[in-house]
C-alpha positions as CSV (number, residue, x, y, z in Angstrom):
1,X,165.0,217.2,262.9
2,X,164.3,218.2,259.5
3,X,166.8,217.6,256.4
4,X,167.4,220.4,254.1
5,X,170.4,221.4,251.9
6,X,172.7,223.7,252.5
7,X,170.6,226.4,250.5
8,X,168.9,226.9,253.4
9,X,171.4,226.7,256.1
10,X,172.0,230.6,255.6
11,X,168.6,231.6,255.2
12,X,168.0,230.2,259.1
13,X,171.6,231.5,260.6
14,X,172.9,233.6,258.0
15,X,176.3,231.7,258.2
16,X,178.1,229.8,255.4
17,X,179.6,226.8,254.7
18,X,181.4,224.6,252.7
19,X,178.9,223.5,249.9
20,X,180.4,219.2,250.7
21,X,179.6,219.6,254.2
22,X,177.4,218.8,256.4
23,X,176.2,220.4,259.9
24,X,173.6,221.1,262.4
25,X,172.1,224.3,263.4
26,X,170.5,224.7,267.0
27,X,167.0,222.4,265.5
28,X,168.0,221.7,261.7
29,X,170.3,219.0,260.3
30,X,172.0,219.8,256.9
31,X,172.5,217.1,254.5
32,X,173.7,217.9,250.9
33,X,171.4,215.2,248.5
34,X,173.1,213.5,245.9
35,X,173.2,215.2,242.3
36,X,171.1,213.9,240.0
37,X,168.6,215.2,237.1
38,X,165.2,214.8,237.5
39,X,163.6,212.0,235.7
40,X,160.3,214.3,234.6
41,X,157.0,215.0,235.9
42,X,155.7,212.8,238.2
43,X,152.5,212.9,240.3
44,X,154.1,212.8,243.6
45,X,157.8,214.3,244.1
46,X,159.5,213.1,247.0
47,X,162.9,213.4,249.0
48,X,165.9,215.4,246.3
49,X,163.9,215.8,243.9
50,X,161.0,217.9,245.6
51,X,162.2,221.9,245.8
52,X,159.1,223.4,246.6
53,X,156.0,221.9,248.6
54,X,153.4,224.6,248.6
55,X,149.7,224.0,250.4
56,X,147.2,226.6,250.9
57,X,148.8,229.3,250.0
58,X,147.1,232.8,250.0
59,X,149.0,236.3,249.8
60,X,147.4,239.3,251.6
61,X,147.8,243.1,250.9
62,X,146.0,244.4,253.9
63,X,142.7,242.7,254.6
64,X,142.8,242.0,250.8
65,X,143.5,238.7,249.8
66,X,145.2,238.6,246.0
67,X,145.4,235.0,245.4
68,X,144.2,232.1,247.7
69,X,144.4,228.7,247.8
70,X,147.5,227.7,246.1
71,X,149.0,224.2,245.9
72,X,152.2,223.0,244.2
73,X,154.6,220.8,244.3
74,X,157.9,221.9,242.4
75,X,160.4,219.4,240.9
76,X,164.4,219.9,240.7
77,X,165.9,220.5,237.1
78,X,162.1,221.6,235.7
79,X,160.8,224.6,234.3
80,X,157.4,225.5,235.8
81,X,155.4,227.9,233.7
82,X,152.6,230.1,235.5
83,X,150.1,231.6,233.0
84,X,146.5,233.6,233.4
85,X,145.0,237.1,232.6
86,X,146.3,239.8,233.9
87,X,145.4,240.4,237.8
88,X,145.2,236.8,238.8
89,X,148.6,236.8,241.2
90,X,151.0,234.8,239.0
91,X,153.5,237.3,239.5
92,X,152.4,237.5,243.4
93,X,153.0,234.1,244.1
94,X,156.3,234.0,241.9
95,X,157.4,236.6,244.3
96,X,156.2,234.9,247.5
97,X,158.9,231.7,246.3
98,X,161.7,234.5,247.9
99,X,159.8,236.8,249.7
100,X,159.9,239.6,247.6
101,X,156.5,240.7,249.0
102,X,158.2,241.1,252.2
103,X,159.6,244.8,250.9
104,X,155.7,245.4,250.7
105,X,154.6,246.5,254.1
106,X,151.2,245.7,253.4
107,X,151.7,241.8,251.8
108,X,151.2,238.9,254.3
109,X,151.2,234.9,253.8
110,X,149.1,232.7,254.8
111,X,149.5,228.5,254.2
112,X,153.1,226.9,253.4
113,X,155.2,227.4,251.5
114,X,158.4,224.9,252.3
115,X,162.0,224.7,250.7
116,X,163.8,221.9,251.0
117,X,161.2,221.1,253.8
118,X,161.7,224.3,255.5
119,X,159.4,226.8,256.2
120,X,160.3,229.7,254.2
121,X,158.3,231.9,256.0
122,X,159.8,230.8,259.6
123,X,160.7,233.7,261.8
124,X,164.2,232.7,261.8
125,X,164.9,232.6,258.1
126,X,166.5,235.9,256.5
127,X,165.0,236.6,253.7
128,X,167.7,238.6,252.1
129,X,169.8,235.3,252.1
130,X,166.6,233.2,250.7
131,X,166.5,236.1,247.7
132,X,170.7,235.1,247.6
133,X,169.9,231.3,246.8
134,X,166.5,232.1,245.2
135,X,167.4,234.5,242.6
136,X,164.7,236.4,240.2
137,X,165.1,237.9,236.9
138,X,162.8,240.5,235.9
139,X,160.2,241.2,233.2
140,X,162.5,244.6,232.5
141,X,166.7,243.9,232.0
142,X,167.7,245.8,234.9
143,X,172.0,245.9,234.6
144,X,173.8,248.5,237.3
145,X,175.1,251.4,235.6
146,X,178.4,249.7,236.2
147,X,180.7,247.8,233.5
148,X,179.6,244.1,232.6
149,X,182.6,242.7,234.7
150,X,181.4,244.5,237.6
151,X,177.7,243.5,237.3
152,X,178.1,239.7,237.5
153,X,180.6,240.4,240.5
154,X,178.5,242.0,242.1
155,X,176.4,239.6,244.3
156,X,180.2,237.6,244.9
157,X,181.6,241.1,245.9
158,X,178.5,241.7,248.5
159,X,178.8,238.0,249.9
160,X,182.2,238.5,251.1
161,X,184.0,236.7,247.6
162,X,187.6,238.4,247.0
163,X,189.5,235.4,245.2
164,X,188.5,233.9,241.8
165,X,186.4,236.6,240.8
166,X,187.4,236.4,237.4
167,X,186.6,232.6,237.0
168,X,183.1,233.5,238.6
169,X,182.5,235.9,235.7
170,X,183.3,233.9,233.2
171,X,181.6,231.0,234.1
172,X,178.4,233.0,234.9
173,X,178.5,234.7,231.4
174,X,179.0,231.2,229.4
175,X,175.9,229.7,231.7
176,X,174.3,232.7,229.9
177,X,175.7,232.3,226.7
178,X,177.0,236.0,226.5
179,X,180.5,235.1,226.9
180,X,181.8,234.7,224.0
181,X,179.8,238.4,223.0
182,X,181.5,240.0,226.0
183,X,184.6,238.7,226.0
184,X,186.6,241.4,224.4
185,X,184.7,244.2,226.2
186,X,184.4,243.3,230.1
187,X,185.2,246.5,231.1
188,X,182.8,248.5,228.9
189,X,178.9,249.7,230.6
190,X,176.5,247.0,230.9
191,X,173.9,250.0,229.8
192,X,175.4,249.7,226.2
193,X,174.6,245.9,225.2
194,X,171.2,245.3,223.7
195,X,167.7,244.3,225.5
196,X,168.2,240.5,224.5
197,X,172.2,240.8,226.1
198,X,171.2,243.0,229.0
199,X,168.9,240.4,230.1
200,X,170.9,237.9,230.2
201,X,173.2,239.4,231.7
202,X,170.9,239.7,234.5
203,X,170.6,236.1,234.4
204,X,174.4,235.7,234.8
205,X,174.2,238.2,237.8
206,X,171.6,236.2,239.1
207,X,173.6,232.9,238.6
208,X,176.9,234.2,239.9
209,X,175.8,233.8,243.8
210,X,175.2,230.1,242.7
211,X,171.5,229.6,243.6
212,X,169.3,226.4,243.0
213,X,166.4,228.1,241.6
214,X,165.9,231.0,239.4
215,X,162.4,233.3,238.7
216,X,162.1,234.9,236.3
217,X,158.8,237.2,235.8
218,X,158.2,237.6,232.2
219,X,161.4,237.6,231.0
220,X,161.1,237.9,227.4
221,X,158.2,240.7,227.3
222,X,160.6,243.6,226.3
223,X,162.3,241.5,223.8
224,X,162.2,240.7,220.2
225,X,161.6,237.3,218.8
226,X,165.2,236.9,218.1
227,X,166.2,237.9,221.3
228,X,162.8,235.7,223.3
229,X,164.4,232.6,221.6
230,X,167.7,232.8,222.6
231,X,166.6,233.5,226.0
232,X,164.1,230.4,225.5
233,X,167.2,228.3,224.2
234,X,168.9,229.2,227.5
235,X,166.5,228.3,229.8
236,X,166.2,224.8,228.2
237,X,170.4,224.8,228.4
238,X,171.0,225.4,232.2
239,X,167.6,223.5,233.6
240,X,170.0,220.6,234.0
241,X,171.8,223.1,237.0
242,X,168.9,225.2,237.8
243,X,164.8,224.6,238.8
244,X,163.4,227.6,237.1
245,X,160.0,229.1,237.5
246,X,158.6,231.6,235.1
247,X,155.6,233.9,234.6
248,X,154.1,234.3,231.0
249,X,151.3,235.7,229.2
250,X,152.9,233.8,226.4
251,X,150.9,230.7,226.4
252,X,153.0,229.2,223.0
253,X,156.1,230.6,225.0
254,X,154.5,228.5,228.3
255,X,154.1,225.3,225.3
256,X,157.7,225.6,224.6
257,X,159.7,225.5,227.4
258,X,158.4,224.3,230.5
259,X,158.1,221.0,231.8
260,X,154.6,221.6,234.3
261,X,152.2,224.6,233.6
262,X,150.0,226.6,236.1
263,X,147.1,228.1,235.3
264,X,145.8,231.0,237.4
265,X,142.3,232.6,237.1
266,X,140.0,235.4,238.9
267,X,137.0,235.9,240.9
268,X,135.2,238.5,241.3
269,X,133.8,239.7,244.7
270,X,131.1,241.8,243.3
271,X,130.1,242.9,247.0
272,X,133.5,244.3,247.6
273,X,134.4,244.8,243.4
274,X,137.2,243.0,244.2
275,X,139.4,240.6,242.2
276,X,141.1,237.6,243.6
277,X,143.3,235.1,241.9
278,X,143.3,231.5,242.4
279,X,145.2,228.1,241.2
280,X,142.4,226.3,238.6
281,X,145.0,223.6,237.6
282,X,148.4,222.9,237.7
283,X,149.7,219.5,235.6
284,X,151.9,218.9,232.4
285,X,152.7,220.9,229.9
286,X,151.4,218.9,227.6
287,X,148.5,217.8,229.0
288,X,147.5,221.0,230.3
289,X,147.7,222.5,226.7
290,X,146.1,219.6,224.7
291,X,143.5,217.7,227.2
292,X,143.2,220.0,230.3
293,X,140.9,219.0,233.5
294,X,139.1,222.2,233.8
295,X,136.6,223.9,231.6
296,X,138.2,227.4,232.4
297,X,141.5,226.3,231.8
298,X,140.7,225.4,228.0
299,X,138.2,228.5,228.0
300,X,141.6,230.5,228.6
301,X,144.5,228.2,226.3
302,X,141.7,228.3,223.5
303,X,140.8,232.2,223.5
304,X,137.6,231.8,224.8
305,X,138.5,234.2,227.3
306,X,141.5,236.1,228.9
């Protein structure tokens, strides 16, 4: 028997359940673990505080392997940063933490990659519920052409939600800190706020279905610097409810906000021409950034390359 949270309970069944219980599938015990903040980095995460437990990890397109080899352990209530040049699979294996790949008919993964202990990649898990308690927010603000109201009850709409939509909205929106800019116009299109608004507004859609973790790949590149720090802000106001994981060529951005920091790198399979991404070192922040382990990885932070 293996002990998970509820947040996974519907990716094996596709059933739900009340969020203080605690039940059995046909081969799973569900256990809900006590709430706490994490404590910071530490070499080893065990038990609640240990979302992810990933061990060589490769994704596939075809016979092509983009990135191999990956191994991570991510905490509860951190940001994780993943940073590299362009082509070595950051934004791959972001998407392989809720089997986005899967809508590629092509992708395959090989290794484990473990939620709560479970195999997200087991046969019996749906993946559209894993994307439901794994949500992602994307490098481009991507708001239905629907008013703001509607957007953020959207995913409660689709999950069956009828009562207490309004309280859903406007907690999601304050999470975001768009609330109080909103307010007044609920009912108006989402297409008309700004960039900076739109995507956070995303992020409220995202947090409406009430998910542990959020993505989010290269949130800020579409944005201004005004609007990249208020998003920044955010992140570092809701990591206290959420485990977030981000992509970013921004290496200060990286420095700012997160709590651990993967660097990614490429080979090059000259026989084939081929590029293939790979972990070089995952640790830190601050480490990483001022006394990293790997010669490549200061080649890259200091501009030697990349």
């Amino acid at each position: 028997m293996v002990n998970v949270t509820p947040s996974v309970q519907d990716a094996l069944k596709g059933t739900r359940v009340d969020e203080d219980a605690t039940t059995a599938t046909d081969d799973i015990a569900i256990t809900v673990p006590t709430a706490a903040a994490s404590s910071g980095p530490q070499d080893e995460p065990s038990g609640d505080d240990l979302v992810f437990d990933v061990s060589e990890l490769s994704v596939f397109y075809g016979d092509f392997r983009a990135v191999r080899d990956v191994n991570m352990k991510i905490r509860r209530n951190e940001i994780t940063a993943m940073i590299g040049p362009s082509g070595c699979g950051k934004s791959t294996v972001l998407r392989s933490f809720n089997r986005m790949n899967d809508l590629i008919p092509t992708a395959r993964v090989a290794g484990n990659l473990l939620y709560r202990g479970v195999d997200l990649y087991d046969e019996r898990v749906d993946p559209v519920e894993v994307r439901r308690r794994i949500g992602m927010v994307f490098q481009k603000p991507n708001p239905f052409p629907k008013s703001i109201y509607d957007n953020v009850a959207y995913g409660p709409r689709v999950a069956g939600r009828k009562k207490g939509l309004d309280e859903v909205v406007e907690s999601s929106l304050r999470k975001a800190a768009l609330w109080d800019e909103v307010k007044d116009r609920l009912q108006d299109s989402a297409i008309g706020l700004s960039g900076g608004q739109q995507q956070r507004l995303s992020i409220a859609r995202a947090i409406a279905v009430d998910p542990e973790v959020l993505l989010m790949d290269e949130p800020c590149s579409a944005l201004d610097p005004i609007a990249t720090a208020r998003i920044e802000e955010l992140m570092a106001e809701i990591k206290a409810e959420y485990t977030i994981l981000i992509v970013t060529h921004n290496m200060q951005q990286a420095a700012r906000v997160s709590d651990r920091t993967a660097f990614f790198s490429v080979e090059l399979d000259e026989a084939n021409d081929r590029r293939t991404g790979l972990l070089v070192e995952y640790t830190d922040t601050a480490k990483l950034f001022s006394n990293p382990d790997d010669q490549r990885t200061e080649n890259y932070i200091t501009g030697r390359f990349g």
